[in-house]
C-alpha positions as CSV (number, residue, x, y, z in Angstrom):
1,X,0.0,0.0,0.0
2,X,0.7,3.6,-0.8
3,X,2.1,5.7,2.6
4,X,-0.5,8.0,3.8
5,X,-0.5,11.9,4.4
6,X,-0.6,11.6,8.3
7,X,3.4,12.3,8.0
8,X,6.0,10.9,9.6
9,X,6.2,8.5,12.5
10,X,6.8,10.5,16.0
11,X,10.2,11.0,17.2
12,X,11.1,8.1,19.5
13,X,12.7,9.9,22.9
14,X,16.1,9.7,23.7
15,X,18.4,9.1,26.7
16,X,17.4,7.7,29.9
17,X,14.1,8.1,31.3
18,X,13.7,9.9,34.4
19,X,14.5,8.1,37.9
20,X,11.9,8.4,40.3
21,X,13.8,7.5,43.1
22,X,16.2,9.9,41.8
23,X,13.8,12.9,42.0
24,X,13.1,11.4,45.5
25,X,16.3,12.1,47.0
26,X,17.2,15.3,45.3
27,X,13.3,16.6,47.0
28,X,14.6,15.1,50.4
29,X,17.6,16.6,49.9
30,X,16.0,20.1,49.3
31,X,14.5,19.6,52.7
32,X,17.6,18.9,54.6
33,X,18.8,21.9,53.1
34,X,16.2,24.1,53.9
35,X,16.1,22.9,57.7
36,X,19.8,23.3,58.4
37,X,20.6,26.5,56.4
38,X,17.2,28.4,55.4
39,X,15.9,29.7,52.4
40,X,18.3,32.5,51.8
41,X,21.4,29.9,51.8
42,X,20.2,27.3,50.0
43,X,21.5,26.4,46.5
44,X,21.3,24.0,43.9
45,X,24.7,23.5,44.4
46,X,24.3,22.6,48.1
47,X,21.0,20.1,47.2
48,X,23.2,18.0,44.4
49,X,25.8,17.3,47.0
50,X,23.3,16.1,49.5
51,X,21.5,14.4,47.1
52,X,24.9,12.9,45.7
53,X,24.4,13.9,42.1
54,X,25.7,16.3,39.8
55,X,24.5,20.0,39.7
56,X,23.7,19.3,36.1
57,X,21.0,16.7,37.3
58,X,19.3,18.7,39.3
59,X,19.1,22.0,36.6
60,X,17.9,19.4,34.1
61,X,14.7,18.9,36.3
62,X,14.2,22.0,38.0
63,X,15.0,25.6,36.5
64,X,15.9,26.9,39.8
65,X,15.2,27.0,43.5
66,X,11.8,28.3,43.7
67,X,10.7,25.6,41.6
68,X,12.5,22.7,43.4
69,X,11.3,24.3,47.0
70,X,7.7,24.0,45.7
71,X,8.1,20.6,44.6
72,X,9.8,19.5,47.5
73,X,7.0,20.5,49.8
74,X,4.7,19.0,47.3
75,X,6.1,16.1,48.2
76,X,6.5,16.2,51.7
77,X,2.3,16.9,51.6
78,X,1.9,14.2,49.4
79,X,3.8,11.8,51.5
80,X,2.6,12.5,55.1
81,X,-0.4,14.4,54.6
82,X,-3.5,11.6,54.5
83,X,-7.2,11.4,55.8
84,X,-7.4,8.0,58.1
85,X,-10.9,7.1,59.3
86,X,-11.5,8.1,62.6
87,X,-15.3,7.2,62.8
88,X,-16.7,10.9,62.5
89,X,-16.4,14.0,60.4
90,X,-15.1,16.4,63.3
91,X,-12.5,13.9,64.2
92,X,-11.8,13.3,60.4
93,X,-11.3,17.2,60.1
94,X,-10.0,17.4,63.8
95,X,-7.2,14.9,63.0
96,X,-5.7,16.4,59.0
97,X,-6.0,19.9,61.3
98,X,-3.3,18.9,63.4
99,X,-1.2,16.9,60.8
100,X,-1.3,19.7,58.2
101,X,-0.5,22.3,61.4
102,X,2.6,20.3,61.8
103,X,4.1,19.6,58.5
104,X,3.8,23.8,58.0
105,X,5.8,24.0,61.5
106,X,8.6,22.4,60.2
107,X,11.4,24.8,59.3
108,X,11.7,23.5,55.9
109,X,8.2,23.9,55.1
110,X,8.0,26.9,56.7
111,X,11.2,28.7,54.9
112,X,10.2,27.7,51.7
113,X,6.0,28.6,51.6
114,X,7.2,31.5,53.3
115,X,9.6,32.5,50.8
116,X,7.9,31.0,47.6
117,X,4.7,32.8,48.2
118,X,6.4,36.0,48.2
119,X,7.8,35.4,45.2
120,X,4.8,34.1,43.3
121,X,3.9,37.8,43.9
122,X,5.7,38.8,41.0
123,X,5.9,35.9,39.7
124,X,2.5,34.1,37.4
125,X,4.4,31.1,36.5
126,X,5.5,30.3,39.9
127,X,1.9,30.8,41.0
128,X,0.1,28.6,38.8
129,X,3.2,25.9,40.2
130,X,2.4,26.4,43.3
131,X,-1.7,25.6,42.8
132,X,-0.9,23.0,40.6
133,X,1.8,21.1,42.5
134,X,0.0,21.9,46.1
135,X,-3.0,23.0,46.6
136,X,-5.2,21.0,43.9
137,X,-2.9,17.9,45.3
138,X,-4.0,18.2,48.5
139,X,-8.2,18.9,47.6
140,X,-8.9,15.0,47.0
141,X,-8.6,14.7,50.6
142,X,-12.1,17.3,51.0
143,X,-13.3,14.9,48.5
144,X,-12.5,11.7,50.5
145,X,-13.6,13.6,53.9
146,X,-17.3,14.5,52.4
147,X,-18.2,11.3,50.6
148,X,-17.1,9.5,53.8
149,X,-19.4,12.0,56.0
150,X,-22.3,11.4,53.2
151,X,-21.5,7.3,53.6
152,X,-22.1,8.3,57.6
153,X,-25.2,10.1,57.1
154,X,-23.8,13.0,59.3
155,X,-24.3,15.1,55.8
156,X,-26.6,15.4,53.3
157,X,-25.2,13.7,49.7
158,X,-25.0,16.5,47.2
159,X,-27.3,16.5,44.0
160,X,-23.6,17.0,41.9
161,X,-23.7,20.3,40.6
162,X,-22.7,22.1,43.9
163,X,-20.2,19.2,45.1
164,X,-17.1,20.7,43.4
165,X,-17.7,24.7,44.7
166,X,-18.1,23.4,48.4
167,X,-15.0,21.0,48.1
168,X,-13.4,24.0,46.8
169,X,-14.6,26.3,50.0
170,X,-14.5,23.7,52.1
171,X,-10.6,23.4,51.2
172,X,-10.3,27.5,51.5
173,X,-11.5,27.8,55.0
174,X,-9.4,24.5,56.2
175,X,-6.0,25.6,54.4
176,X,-6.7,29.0,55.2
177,X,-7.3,28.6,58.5
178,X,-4.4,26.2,59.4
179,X,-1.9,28.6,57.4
180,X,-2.6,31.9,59.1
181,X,-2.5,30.0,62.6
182,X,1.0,28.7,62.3
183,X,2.4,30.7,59.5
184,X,1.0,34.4,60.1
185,X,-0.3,34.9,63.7
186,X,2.2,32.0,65.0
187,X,0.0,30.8,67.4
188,X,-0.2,27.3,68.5
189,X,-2.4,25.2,66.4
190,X,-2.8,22.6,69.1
191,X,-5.9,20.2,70.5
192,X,-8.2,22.4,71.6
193,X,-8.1,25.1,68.6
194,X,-8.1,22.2,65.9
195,X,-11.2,21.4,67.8
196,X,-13.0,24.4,68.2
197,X,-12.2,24.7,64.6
198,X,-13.5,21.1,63.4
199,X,-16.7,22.1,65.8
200,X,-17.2,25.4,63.8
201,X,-16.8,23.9,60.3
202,X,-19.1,20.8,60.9
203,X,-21.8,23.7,62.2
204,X,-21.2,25.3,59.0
205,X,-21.2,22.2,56.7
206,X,-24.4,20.8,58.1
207,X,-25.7,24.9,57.3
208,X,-23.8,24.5,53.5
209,X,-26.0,21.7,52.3
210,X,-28.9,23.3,54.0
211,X,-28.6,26.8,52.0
212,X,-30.6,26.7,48.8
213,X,-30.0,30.5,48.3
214,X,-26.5,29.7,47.7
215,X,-26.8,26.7,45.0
């Protein structure tokens, strides 16, 4: 048969494909860094040498430090940062309170939000990273935490059109919340506050699906 018009055949890659575990340790790496030194020390330099790799590897993946200090907390999130079953909704919400209070204490997550936020000021691209790699990470866990109250019967199960706006609002108020108490106000994000919050935001949940004005 005759070739066709589709063109040519796509290029086959080339080289070796990325390592996984690779990306691993340079991210832990950045962490270490961040801990011991801060933000305003840290180099790329510094995080190869941890990490035992060339400086060379770690441009090839990331374009600089902002970049790698987003995806390294990214990562931590990703890794520690879960939703176990604790039988209720304000023990569900109670329990990722605390957790997500003390990953941001860390001084490695601390330097680098603090420091990457700024600079997402002036900065689109690194903005969009940060939602992307973070925050939109994190909202299947708002997900996980209604459908499991719905599965309870401690909330009412959502018709589907208004389900992604209240994960989204849901996801504001606990972030937001949790950020400004550690991050901001540094005030301790302990028991009793992570329960007066859960408390609150089950009030206001059991209210949410109650509203019909704001469908």
């Amino acid at each position: 048969m005759p070739p066709t018009a589709a063109g040519p055949p796509p290029a086959r890659r080339t080289g070796r494909p990325r390592s996984a575990g690779l990306d691993r340790a340079i991210l832990a790496a950045t962490r270490a860094a961040l801990a011991e030194v801060g933000w305003s020390r840290l180099t790329l330099g510094d995080v190869a040498a941890r990490a035992g790799v060339a400086k060379t590897t770690v441009y090839r993946r990331w374009a600089g430090k902002n970049e790698l200090a987003v995806d390294a907390v990214a990562a931590l999130f990703e890794e520690q940062l879960e939703l176990p079953d604790r039988g209720s909704l304000e023990a569900d919400i109670r329990g990722v309170v605390l957790r997500f209070a003390e990953l941001l204490d860390r001084p490695e997550t601390r330097s680098a939000l603090m420091a990457v936020i700024g600079e997402a000021a002036y900065d689109d691209a690194l903005r969009l990273r940060i939602r992307a790699a973070i925050v939109d990470r994190q909202k299947h866990l708002v997900v996980l935490g209604r459908k499991r109250a719905q599965a309870r019967g401690e909330i009412p199960a959502d018709d589907g059109a208004a389900a992604p706006w209240r994960d989204n609002l849901i996801f504001d108020v606990v972030a937001g919340a949790v950020v400004h108490r550690v991050m901001v106000s540094s005030e301790p994000a302990d028991e009793e506050w992570a329960r007066r919050l859960a408390g609150l935001l089950v009030v206001g949940l059991a209210g949410l699906h109650t509203a019909r004005d704001l469908d």
